[in-house]
C-alpha positions as CSV (number, residue, x, y, z in Angstrom):
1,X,65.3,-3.1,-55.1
2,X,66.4,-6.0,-53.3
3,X,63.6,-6.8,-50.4
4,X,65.3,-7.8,-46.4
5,X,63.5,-10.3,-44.8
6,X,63.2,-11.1,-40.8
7,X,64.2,-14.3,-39.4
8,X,60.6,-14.4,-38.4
9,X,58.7,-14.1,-41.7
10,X,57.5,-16.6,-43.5
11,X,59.0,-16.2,-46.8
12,X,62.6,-16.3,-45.3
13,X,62.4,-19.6,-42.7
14,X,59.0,-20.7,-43.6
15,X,57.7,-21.3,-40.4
16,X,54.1,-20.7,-39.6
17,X,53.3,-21.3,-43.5
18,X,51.0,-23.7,-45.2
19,X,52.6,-26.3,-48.3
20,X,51.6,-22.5,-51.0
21,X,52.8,-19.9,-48.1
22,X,49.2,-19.6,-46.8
23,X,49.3,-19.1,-42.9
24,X,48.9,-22.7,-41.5
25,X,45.7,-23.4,-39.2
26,X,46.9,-23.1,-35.5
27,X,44.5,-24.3,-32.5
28,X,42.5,-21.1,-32.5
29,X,41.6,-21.0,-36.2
30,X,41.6,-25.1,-36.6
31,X,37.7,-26.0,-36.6
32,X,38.7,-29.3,-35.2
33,X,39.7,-28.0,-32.1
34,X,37.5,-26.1,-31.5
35,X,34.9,-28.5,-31.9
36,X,36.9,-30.6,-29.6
37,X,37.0,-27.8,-26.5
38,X,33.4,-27.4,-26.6
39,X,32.5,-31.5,-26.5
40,X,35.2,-32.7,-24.3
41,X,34.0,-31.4,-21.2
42,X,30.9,-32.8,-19.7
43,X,27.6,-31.2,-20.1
44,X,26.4,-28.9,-17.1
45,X,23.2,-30.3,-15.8
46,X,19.9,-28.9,-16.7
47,X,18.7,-26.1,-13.7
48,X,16.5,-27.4,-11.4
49,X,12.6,-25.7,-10.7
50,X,14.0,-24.8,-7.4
51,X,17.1,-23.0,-8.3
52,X,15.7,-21.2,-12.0
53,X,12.5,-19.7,-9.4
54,X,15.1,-18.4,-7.0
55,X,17.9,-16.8,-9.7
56,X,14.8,-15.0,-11.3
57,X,13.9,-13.9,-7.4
58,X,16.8,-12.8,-7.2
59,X,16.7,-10.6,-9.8
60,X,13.6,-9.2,-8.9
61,X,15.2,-8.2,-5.4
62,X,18.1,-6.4,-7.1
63,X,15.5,-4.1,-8.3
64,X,15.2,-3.1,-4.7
65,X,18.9,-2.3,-4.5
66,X,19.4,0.0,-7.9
67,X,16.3,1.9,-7.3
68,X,15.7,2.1,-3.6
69,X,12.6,4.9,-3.9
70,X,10.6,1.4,-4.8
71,X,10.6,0.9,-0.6
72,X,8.3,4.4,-0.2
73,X,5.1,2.4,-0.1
74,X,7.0,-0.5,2.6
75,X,8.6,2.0,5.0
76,X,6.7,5.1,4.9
77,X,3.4,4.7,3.4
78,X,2.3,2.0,6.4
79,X,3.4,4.3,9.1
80,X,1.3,6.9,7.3
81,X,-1.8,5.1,7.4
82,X,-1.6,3.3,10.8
83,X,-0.9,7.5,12.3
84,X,-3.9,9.0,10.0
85,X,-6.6,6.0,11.0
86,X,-5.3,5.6,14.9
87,X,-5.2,9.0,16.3
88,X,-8.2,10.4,13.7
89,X,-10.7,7.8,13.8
90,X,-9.7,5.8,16.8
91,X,-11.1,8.4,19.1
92,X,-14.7,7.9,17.2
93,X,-14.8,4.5,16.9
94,X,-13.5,2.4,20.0
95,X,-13.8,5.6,22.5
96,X,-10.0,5.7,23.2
97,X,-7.0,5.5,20.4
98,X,-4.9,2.5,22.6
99,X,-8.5,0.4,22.5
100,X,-8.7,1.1,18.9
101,X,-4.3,0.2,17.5
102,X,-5.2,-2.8,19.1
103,X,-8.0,-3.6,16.9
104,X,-6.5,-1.4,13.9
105,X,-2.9,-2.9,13.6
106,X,-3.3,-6.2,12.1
107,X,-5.6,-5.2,9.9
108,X,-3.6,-2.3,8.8
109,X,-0.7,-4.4,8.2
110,X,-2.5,-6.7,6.3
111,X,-4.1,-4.0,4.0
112,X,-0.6,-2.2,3.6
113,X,0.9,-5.7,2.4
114,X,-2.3,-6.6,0.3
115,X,-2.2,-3.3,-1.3
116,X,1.9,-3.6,-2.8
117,X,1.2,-6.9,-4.2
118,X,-0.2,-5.1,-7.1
119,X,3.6,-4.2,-8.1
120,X,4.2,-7.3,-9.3
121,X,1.8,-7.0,-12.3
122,X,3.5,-3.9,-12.6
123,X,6.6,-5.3,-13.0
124,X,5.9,-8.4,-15.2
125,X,3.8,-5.6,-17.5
126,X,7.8,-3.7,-17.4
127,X,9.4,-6.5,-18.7
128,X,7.4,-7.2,-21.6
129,X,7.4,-3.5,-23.1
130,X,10.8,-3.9,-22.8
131,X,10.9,-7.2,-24.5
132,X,12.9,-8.7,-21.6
133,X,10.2,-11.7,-21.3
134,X,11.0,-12.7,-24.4
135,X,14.3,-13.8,-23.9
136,X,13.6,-15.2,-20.8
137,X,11.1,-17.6,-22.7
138,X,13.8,-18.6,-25.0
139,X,15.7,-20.3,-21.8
140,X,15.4,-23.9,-21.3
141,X,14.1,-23.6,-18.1
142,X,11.2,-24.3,-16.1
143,X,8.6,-22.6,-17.4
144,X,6.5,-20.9,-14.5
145,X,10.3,-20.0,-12.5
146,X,9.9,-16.6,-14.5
147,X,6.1,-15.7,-12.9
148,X,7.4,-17.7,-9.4
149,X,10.9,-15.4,-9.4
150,X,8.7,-12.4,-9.4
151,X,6.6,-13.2,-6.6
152,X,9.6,-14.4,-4.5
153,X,11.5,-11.0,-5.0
154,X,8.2,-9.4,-4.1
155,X,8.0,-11.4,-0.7
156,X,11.0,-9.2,0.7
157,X,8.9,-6.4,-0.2
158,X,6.0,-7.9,1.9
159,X,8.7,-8.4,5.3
160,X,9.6,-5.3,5.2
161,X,5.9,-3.7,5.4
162,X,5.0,-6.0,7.5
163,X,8.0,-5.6,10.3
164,X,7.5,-1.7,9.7
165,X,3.9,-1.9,10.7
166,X,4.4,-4.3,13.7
167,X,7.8,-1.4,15.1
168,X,5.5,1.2,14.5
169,X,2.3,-0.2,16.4
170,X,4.9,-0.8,19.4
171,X,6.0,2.2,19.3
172,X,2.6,3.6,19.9
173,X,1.5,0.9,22.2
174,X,0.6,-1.7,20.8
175,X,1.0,-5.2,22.9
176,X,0.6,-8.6,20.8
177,X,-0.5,-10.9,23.9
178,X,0.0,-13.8,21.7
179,X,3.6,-13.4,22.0
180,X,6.1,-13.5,19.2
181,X,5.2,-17.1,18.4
182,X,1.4,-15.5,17.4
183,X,3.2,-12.9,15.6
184,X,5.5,-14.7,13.2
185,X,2.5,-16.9,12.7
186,X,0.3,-14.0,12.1
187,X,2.7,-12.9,9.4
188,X,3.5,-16.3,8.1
189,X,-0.3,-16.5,6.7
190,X,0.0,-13.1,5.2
191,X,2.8,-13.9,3.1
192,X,1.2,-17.1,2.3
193,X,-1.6,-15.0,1.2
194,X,0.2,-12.3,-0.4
195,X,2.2,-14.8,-2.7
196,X,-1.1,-16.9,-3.9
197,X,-3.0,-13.4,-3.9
198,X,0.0,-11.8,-6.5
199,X,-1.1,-14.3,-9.2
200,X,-4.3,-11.9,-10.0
201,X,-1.7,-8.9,-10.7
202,X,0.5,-11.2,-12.6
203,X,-2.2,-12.5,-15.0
204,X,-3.5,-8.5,-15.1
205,X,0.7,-8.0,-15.9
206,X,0.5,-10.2,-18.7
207,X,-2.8,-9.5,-20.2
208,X,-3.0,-5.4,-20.0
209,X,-1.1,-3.4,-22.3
210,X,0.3,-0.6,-20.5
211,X,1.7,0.0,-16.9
212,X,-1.2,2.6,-16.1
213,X,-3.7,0.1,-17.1
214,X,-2.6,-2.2,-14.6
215,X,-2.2,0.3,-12.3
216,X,-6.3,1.4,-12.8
217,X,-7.4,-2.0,-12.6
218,X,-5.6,-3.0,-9.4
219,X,-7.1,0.0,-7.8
220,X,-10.5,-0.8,-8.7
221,X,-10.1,-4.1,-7.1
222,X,-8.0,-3.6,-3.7
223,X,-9.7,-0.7,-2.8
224,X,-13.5,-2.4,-2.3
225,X,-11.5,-5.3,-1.5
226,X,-9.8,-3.6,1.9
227,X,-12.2,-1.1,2.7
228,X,-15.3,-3.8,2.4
229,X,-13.7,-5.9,5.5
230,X,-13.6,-6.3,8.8
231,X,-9.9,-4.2,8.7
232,X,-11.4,-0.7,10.1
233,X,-14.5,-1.9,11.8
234,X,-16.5,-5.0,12.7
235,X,-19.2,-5.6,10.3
236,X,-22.1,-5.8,12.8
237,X,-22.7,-1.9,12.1
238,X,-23.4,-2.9,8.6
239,X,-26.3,-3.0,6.9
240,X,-27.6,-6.9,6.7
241,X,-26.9,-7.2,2.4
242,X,-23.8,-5.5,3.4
243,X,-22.5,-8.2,6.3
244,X,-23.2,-11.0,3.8
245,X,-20.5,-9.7,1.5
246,X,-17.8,-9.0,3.8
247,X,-18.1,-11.8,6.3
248,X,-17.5,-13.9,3.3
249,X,-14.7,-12.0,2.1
250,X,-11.2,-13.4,1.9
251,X,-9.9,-10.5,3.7
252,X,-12.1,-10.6,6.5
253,X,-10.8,-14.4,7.1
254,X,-7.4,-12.7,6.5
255,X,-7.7,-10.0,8.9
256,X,-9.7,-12.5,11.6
257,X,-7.0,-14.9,11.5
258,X,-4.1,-12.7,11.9
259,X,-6.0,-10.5,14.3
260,X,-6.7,-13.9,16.6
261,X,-3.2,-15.2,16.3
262,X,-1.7,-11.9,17.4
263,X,-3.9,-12.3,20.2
264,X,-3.1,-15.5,21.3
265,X,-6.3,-17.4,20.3
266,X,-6.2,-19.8,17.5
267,X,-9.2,-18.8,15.2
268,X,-9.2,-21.9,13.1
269,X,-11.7,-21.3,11.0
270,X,-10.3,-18.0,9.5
271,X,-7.4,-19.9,8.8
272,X,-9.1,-22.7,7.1
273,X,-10.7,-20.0,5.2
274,X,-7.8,-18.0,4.4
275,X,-5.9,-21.0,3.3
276,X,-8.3,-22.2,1.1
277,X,-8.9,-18.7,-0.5
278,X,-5.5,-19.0,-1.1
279,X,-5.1,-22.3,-3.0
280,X,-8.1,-21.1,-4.6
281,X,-6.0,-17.8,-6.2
282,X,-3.0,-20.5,-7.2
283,X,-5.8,-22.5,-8.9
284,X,-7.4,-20.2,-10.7
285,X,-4.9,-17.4,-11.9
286,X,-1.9,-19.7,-11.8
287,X,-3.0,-21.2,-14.9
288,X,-4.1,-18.5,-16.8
289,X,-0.9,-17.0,-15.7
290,X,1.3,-19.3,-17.3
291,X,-1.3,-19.4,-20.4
292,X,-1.0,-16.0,-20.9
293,X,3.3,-16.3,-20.7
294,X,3.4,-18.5,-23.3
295,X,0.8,-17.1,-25.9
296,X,2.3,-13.3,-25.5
């Protein structure tokens, strides 16, 4: 049987053959090329602190936009509670509900925003059961951009609750005499707050096992946390060993200086307060935070 060859095969022209008919090395399969393409270009330079911490927030706010349901406790929760404590207890406890939303509201909003930070242990806690921390540690980047990217992505979180509260109170009658310059400053401490207060549930993230476990112990601290404050009532009606806790708590400071900005006053020594609890959480948790993240 006599075998017809192509003008394109190898055994009739010899093209595309090696010196024993073996298929000859072109630039795809030649290892020097391709060592070549990778080195001849210039190396892309190492990611900055600044621009790792704000891909990773980034991420953390496309969580927002594939599962929306996450924005229940920033749209509807708030407007839940500042409904159930105005018209039920305002009556009772300033003698009229106006006197009272204008007492209640920034202390609301700041226990509505306190209260979500506890998500981001919740999320960092996600992300290692799913083992998605570990590949983020293998990335040569800055170290503490993973912890920071979650607390940025949570800070839209905190905006949202916080502009909720403040279209809901107006709504109702609530007047901010301090104008919308004591407003924005007003809200500026409590995100200031918020993100130096989020390192507790990220260290809780990192050191609990499960999701429910984080979820248990954020409860048990928020909850005495908001409730023993100046948020619902002013601590003179409290017994004496009672008024020495929450006049030195950091939400009292928080709620005094937001309340007093809103107003239009400038209570300075909240603020000093607040700012310093605040340094105080970065110093403290921070560390153990990024301890935690690289031992787990």
């Amino acid at each position: 049987m006599t075998t017809v060859t192509g003008p394109g095969t190898g055994s009739e022209s010899g093209a595309g053959t090696g010196p024993e008919g073996t298929a000859a090395p072109g630039p795809a399969t030649n290892p020097n090329a391709l060592i070549g393409a990778l080195v001849a270009g210039e190396r892309p330079p190492r990611p900055n602190a600044l621009t790792t911490s704000l891909a990773f927030g980034w991420r953390a706010m496309l969580r927002i936009k594939h599962v929306p349901e996450q924005l229940f406790d920033v749209t509807a929760f708030p407007v839940m509670l500042v409904l159930m404590y105005t018209y039920l207890f305002g009556g009772a406890l300033a003698g009229s509900t106006g006197e009272y939303l204008q007492y209640l509201l920034p202390g609301i909003m700041v226990t509505s925003v306190v209260m979500i930070t506890m998500y981001t242990g919740m999320a960092v806690n996600t992300d290692i059961s799913k083992g998605v921390l570990d590949r983020f540690r293998s990335l040569p980047v800055w170290r503490p951009s993973v912890m920071v990217g979650y607390l940025l992505g949570d800070m839209l979180r905190y905006v949202l609750a916080s502009v909720m509260m403040l279209a809901i109170g107006l709504v109702m009658g609530y007047r901010p005499h301090g104008g919308a310059g004591g407003v924005i400053g007003g809200v500026a401490l409590l995100l200031l707050f918020s993100f130096c207060f989020s390192w507790l549930w990220t260290m809780f993230g990192l050191l609990l096992r499960t999701e429910k476990a984080v979820i248990a112990v954020s409860m048990a601290v928020i909850f005495p946390l908001t409730f023993l404050s100046n948020v619902f009532v002013e601590p003179r009606t409290m017994p004496g060993w009672l008024q020495a806790f929450v006049n030195n708590s950091p939400l009292t400071h928080l709620c005094s200086a937001v309340r007093g900005l809103t107003e239009g006053t400038t209570p300075s020594a909240h603020i000093g307060w607040t700012l310093g609890w605040s340094a105080l959480f970065v110093l403290v948790f921070g560390p153990v935070t990024m301890r935690l993240y690289a031992r787990k």
